[in-house]
ROVOBA-299214 format. One line per 10 residues: their letters; for each residue x, y, z of N, C-alpha, C. Coordinates in steps of 0.2 Angstrom, whole numbers, always signed. Each point is the difference from the previous one (the first is absolute). Example, Ala and Ser with C-alpha at 12.3 -4.5 7.8 and 13.67 -1.06 7.14 Angstrom:
REM ROVOBA-299214
AS = +66:-28:+39:-4:+6:+0:+4:+6:+0  -2:+5:-4:+4:+6:+1:-4:+5:+3
REM end
This chain:
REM ROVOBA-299214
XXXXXXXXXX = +90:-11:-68:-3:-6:-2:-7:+1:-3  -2:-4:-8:-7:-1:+1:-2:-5:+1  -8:+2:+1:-4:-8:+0:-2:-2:-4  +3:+3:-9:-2:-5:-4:+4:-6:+1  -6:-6:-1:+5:-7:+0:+0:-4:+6  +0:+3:+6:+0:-1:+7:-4:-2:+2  -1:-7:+3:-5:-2:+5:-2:+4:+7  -4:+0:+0:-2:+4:+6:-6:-3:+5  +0:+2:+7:-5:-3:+4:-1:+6:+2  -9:+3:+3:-1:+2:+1:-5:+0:+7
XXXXXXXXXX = +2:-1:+5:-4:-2:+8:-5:+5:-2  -6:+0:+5:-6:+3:-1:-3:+5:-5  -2:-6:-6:+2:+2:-7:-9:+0:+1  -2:-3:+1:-9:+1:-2:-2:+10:+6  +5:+1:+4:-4:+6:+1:+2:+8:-4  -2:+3:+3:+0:+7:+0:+5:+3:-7  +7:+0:+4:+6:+3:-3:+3:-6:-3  +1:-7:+3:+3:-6:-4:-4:-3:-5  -8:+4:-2:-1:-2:-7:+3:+6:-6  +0:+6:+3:+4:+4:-3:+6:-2:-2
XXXXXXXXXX = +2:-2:+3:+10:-3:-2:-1:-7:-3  -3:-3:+1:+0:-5:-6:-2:+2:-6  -4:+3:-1:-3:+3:-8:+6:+5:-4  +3:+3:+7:+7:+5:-3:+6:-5:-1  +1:-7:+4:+6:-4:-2:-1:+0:-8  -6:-6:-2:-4:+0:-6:+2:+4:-4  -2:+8:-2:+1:+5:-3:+8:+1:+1  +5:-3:+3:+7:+0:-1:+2:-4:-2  -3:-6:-1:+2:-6:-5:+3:-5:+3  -1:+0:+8:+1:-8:+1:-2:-5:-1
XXXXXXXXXX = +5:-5:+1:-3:-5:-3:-4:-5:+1  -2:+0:+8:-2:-1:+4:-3:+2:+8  -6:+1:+1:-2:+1:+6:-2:-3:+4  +2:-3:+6:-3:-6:+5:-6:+5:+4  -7:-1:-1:-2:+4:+7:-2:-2:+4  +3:+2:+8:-5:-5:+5:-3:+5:+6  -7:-3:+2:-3:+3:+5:-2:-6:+3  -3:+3:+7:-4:-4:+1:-8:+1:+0  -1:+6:+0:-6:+3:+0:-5:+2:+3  +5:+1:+7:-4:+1:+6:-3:+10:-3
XXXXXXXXXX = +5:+4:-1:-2:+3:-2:+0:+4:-9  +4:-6:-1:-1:+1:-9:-5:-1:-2  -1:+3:-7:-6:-2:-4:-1:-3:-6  -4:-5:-1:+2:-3:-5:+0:+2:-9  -4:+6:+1:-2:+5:-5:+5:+4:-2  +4:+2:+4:+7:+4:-3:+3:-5:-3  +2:-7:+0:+1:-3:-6:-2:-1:-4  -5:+0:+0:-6:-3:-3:+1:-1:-8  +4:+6:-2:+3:+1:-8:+3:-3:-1  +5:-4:+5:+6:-4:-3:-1:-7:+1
XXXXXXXXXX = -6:-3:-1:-2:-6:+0:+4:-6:-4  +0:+4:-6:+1:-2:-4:+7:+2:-4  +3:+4:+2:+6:+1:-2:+6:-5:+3  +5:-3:-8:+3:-6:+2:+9:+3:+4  -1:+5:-1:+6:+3:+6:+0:+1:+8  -8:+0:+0:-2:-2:+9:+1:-5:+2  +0:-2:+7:+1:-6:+2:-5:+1:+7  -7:-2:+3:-1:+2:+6:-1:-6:+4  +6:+2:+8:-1:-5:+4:-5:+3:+6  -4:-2:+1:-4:+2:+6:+4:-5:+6
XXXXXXXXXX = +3:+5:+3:+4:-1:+6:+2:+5:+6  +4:-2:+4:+2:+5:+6:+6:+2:+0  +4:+5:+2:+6:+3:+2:+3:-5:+6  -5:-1:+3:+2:-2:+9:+1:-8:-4  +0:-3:-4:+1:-8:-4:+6:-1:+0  +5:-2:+5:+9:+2:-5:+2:-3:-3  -4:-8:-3:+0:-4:-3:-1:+2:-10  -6:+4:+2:-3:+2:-6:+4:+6:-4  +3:+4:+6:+3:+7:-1:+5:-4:-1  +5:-4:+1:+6:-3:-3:+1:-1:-7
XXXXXXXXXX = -5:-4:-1:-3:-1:-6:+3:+3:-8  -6:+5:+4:-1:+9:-6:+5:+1:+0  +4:+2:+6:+6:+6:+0:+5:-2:-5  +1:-10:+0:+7:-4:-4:-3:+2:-6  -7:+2:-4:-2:+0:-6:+1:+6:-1  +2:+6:+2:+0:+7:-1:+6:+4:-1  +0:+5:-5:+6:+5:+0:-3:+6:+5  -6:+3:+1:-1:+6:+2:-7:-2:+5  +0:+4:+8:-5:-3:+3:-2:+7:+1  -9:+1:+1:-2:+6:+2:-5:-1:+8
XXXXXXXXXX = +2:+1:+4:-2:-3:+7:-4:+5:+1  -9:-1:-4:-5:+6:+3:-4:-5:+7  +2:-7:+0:-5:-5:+5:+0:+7:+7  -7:-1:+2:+1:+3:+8:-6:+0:+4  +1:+2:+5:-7:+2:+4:-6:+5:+1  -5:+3:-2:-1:+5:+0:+0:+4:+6  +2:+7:+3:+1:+0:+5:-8:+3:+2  -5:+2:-5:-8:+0:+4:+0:-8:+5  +3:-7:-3:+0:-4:+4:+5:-1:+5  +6:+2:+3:+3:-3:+5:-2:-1:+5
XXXXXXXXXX = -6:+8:+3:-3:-4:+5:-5:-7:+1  -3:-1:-6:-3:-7:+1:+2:-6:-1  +5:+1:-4:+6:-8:+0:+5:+3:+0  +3:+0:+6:+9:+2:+2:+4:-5:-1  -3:-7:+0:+5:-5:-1:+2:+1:-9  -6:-1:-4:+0:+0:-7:+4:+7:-1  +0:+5:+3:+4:+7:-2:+8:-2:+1  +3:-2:+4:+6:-3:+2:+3:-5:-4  -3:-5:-1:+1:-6:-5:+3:+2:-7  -6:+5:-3:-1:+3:-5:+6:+5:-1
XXXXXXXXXX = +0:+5:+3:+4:+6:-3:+8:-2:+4  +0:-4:+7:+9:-3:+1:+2:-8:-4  -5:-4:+1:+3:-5:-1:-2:-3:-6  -3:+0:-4:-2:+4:-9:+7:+1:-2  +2:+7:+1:+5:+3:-2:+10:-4:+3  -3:-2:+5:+7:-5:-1:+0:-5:-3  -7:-3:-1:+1:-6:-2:+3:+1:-5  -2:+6:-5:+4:+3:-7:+6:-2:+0  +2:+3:+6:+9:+3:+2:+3:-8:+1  -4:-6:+2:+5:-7:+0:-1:-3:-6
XXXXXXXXXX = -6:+0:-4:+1:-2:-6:+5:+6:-6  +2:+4:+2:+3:+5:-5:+7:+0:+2  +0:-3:+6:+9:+0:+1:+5:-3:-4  -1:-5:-3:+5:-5:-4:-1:-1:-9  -3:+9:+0:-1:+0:-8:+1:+8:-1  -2:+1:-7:+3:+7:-2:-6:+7:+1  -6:-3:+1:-5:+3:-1:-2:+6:+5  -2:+4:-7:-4:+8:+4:-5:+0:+2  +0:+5:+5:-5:-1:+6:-1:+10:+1  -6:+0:-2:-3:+7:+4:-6:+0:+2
XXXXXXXXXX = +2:+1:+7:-5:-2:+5:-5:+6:+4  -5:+2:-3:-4:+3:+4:-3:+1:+5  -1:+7:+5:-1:+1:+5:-3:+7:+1  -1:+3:+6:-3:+6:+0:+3:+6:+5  -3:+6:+0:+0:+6:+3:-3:-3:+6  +0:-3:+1:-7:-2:+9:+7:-3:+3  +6:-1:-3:+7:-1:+5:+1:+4:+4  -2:+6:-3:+3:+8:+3:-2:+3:+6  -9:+0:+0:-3:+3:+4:-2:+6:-4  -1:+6:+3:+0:+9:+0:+6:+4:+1
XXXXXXXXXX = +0:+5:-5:+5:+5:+3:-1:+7:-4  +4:+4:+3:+0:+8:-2:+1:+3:-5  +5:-6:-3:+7:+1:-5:+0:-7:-4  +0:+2:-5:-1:-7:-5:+4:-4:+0  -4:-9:+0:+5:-4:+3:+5:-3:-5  +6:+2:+1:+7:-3:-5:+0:-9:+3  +4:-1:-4:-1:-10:+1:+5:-2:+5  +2:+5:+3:+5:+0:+5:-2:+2:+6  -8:+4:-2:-3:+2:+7:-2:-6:+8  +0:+2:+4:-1:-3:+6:-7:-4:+0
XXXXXXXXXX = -1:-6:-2:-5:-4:+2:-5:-2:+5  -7:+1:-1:-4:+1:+7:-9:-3:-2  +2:-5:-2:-6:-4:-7:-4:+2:+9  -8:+2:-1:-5:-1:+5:-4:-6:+0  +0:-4:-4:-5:-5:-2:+4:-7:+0  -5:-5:+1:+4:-7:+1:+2:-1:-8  -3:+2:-8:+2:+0:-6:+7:+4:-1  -2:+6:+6:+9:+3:-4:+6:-4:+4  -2:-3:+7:+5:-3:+1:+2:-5:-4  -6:-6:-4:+5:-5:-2:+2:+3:-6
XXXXXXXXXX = -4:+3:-4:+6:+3:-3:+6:+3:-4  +1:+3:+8:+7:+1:+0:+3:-4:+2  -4:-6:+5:+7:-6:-2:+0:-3:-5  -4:-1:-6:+1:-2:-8:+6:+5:-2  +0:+6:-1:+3:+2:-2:+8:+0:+4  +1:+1:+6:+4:+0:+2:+6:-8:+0  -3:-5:-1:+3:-8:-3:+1:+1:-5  -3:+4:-5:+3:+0:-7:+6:+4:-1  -1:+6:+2:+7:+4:+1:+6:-2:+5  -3:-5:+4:+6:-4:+5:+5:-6:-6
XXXXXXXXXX = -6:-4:-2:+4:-6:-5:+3:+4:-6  +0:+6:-3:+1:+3:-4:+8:+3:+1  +1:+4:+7:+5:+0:+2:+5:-6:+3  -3:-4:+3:+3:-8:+2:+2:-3:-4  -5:-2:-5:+3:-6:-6:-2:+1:-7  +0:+6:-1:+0:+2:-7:-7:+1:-4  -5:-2:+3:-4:+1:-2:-2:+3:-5  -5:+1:-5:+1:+5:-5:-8:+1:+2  -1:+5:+4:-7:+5:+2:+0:+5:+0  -5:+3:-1:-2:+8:-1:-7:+1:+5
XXXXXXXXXX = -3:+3:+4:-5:+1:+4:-2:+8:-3  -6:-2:-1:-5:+6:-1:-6:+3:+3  -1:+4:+3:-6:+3:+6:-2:+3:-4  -9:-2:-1:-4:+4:-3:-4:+2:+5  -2:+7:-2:-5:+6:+4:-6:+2:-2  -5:-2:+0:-9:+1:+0:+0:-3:-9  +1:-5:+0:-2:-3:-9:-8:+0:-3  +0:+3:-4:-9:-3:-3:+0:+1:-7  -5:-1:-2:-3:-1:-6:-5:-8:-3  +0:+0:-6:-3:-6:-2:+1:-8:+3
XXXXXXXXXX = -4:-4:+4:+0:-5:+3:+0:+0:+7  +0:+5:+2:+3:+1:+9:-8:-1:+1  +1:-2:+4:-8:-4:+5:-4:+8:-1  -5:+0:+0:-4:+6:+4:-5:+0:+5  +0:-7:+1:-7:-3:+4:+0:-1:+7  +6:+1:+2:+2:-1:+5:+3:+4:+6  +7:+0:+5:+1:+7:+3:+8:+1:-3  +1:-4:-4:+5:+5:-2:-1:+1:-9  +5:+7:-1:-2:+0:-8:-2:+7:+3  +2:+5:+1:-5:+7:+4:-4:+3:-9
XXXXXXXXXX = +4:-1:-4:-3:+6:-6:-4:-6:-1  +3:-3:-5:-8:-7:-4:-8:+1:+6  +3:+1:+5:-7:+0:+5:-2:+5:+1  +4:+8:-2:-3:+6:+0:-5:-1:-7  +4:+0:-5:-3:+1:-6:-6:-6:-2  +1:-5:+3:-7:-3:-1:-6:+2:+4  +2:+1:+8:-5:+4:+2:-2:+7:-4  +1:+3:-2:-1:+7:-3:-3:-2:-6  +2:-4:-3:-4:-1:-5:-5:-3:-2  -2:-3:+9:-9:-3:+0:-1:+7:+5
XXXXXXXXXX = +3:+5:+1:-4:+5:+3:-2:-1:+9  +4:-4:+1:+2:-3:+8:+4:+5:+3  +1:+1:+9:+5:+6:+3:+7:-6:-1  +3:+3:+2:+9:+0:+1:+3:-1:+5  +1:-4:+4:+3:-2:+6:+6:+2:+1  +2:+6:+2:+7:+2:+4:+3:-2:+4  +4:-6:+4:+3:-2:+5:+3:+5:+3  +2:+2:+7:+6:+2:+3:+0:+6:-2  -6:+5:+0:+3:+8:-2:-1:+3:-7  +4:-5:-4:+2:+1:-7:+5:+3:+0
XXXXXXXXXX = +3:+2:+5:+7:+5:-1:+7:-5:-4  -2:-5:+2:+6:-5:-2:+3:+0:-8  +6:+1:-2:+3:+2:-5:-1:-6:-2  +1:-2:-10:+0:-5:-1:+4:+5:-8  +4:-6:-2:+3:+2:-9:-2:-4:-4  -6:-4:-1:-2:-2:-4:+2:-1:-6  +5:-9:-4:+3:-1:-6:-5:-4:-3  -1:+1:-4:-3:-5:-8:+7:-5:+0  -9:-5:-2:+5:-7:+3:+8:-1:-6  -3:+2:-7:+8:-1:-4:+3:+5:-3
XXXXXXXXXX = -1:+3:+8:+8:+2:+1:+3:-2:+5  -4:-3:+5:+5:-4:+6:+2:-8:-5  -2:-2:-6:+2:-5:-3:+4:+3:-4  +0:+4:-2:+8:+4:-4:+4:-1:+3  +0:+2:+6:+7:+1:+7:+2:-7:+1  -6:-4:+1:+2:-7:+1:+5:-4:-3  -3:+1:-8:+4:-1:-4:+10:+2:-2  -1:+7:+3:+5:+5:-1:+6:-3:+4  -5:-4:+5:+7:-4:+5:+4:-5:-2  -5:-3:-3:+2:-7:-1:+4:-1:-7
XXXXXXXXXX = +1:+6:-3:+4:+3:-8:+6:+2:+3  +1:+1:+6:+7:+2:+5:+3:-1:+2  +7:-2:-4:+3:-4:+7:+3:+3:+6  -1:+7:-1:+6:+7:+4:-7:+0:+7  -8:-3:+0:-4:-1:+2:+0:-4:+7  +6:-5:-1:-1:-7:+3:+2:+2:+7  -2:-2:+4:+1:+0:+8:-3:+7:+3  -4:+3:-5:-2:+7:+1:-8:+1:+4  -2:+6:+3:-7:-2:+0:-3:+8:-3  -6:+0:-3:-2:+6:-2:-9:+1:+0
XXXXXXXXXX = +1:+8:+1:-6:+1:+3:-5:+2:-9  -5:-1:-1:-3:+3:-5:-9:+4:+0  -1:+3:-1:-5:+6:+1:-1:+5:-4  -5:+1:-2:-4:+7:-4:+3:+6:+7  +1:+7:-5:+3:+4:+0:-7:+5:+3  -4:-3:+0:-9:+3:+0:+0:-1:+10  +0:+4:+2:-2:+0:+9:-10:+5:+0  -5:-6:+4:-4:+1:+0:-2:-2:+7  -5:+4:+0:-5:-5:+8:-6:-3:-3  -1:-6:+5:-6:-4:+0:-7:+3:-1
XXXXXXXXXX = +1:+5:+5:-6:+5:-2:-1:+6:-7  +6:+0:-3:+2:+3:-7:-3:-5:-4  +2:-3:+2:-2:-6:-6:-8:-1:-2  -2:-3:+7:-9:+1:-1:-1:+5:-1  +1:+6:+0:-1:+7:-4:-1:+0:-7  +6:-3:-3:+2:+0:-6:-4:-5:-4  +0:-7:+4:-5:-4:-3:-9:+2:-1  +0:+4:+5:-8:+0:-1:-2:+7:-4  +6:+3:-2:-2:+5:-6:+2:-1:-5  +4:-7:-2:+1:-1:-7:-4:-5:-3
XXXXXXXXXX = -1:-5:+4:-6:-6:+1:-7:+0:+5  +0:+4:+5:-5:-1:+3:-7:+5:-3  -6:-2:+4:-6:+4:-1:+0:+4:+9  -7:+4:-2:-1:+5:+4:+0:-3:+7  -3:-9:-2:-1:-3:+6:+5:-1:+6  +4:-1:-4:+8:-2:+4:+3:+5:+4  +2:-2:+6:+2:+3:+6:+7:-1:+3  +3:+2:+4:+4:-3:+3:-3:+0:+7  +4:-8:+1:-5:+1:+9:+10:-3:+2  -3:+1:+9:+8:-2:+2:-1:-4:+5
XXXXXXXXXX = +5:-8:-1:+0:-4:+5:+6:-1:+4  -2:-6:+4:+6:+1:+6:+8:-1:-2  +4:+2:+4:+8:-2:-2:+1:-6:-1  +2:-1:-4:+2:-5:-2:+7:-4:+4  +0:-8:+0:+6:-2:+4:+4:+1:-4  +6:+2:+2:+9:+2:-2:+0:+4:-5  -2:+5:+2:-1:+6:-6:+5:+2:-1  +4:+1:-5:+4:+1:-3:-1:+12:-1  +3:+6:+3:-6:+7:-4:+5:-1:-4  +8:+1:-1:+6:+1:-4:+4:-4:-3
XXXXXXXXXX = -1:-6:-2:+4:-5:-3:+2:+3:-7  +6:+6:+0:+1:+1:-7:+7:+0:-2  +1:-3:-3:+5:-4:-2:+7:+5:-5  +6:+2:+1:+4:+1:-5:+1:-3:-3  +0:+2:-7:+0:-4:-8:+5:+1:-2  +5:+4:+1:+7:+3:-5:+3:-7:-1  +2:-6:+3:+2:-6:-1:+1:-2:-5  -9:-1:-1:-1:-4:-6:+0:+3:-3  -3:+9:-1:+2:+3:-6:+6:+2:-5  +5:-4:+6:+9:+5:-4:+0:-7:-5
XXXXXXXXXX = -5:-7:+1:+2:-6:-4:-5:+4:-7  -4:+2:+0:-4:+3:-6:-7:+2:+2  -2:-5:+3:-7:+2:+2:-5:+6:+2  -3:+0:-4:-5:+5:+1:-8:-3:-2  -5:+2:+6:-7:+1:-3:-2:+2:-7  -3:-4:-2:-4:+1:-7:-8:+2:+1  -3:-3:+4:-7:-2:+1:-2:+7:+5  -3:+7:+1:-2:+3:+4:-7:-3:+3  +0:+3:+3:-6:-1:+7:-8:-1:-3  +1:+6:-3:-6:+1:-7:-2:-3:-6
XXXXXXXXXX = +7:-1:-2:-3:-5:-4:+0:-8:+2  +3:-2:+7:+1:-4:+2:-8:-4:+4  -3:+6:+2:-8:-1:+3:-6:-3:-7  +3:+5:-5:-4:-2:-5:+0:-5:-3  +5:-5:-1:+1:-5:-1:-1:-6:+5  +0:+3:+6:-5:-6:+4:-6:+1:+0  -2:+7:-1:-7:-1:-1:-2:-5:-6  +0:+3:-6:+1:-6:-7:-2:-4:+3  +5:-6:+4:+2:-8:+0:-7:+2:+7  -3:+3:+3:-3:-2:+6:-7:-1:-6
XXXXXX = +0:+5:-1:-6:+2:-7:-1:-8:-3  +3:-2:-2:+0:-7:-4:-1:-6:+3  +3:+1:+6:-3:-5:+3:-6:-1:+4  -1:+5:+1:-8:+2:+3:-6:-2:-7  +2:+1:-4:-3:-1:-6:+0:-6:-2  +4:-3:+1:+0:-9:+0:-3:-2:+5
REM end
């Protein structure tokens, strides 16, 4: 299936990854885009280009509305379900984490019962937990965090109405995403925050040791993937893991950042563990690779390129 032509709704379209996949529907030639946030953690600035473009359509609204989610969904050929909760927050609003990443994601599922519409619904590597041996999508489930629990119940009511009543979903778990737009100001985002630190010649805060594994994907290529679901129908009722092929540590990383971009100044200093530390959350990819999938974006030049976008906005 393409998206030329197709209406499309995009849930948490003003953040991170969901302004990526609007800009990438766009460039596929739909025919239109609904995007809705609410904006607790969007921002208004990743749209900010498509103001004016007469193929968007922005409702500023909620997932947990089932009113409003009914709506969108009866206007829609294609839905991209990035709405969710950040898990730096579940401990400070557990309710809004639950609302958000279970009852968001059904509400999708009772507006989409009684029409034809694709659904690929986004979720994460925090379902898993840690392990020795890389996690296949069949692996045993052990999310440590109030975020990976709801979660996995977003995802797991998708893949249930899928098999139950036909639903046409695909579920996607993304693993350590960054690049251009991802907050840096704050505690999550780990590169945007190394590399801006370093680049005012600030130390580098190490959580937890630094021994924690991470795979680090540039963001489009987990909207490659995104998309790759939603073009398949052999997809549907399926779930898939995706991830850079790149295995590094947190303290590799600050390594790397402070000799590409840092000065003499910059250090690394180390802070306390962090709650639900994830050291092995590493994900088996062969899944979604036998569909075609492969990284384009390496680590390297993936840093560079958020350096660029940090660069310019510092300069604004």
């Amino acid at each position: 299936m393409s998206l030329k032509n197709k209406r499309i709704l995009v849930t948490g379209s003003a953040g991170f990854i969901g302004s990526h996949l609007v800009d990438k529907c766009l460039k596929e030639g739909a025919e239109h885009v609904t995007i809705l946030d609410n904006f607790v953690s969007g921002n208004k600035e990743n749209i900010a280009h498509l103001k004016n473009n007469k193929k968007v359509t922005l409702r500023e609204g909620d997932v947990r509305d089932f009113e409003l989610v009914k709506k969108l969904v009866k206007q829609s050929d294609i839905i991209f379900n990035e709405a969710a909760s950040k898990m730096a927050f579940c401990y400070d609003r557990p309710r809004f984490d639950v609302e958000t990443n279970v009852i968001g994601p059904f509400n999708i599922i009772q507006a989409a019962l009684d029409t034809n519409v694709r659904i690929v619904h986004a979720s994460t590597g925090s379902v898993f937990g840690s392990s020795n041996i890389p996690m296949a999508e069949n692996h045993p489930t052990n999310p440590v965090t109030q975020y990976g629990i709801s979660k996995l119940a977003g995802e797991k009511y998708m893949l249930l109405y899928a098999k139950t009543h036909g639903l046409k979903t695909s579920v996607i778990r993304y693993f350590h995403v960054f690049g251009p737009r991802q907050d840096y100001s704050g505690r999550v985002g780990v590169v945007g925050i190394f590399i801006k630190k370093a680049m005012e010649g600030q130390n580098l805060t190490v959580m937890s040791g630094g021994s924690q594994i991470r795979c680090f994907t540039y963001v489009s290529d987990d909207v490659d993937a995104t998309i790759m679901l939603a073009k398949k129908n052999s997809t549907i009722g399926q779930d898939y893991n995706v991830a850079s092929k790149t295995r590094i540590t947190i303290e590799e990383l600050a390594k790397r950042v402070i000799q590409r971009y840092g000065s003499k100044k910059s250090k690394i200093e180390y802070g306390l563990k962090a709650l639900g530390e994830n050291y092995k959350p590493i994900p088996d990819t062969s899944k979604i690779e036998k569909l075609g999938f492969r990284e384009k974006v390496s680590l390297e030049k993936g840093l560079d390129k958020t350096k660029e976008w940090i660069e310019e906005r510092m300069r604004a």
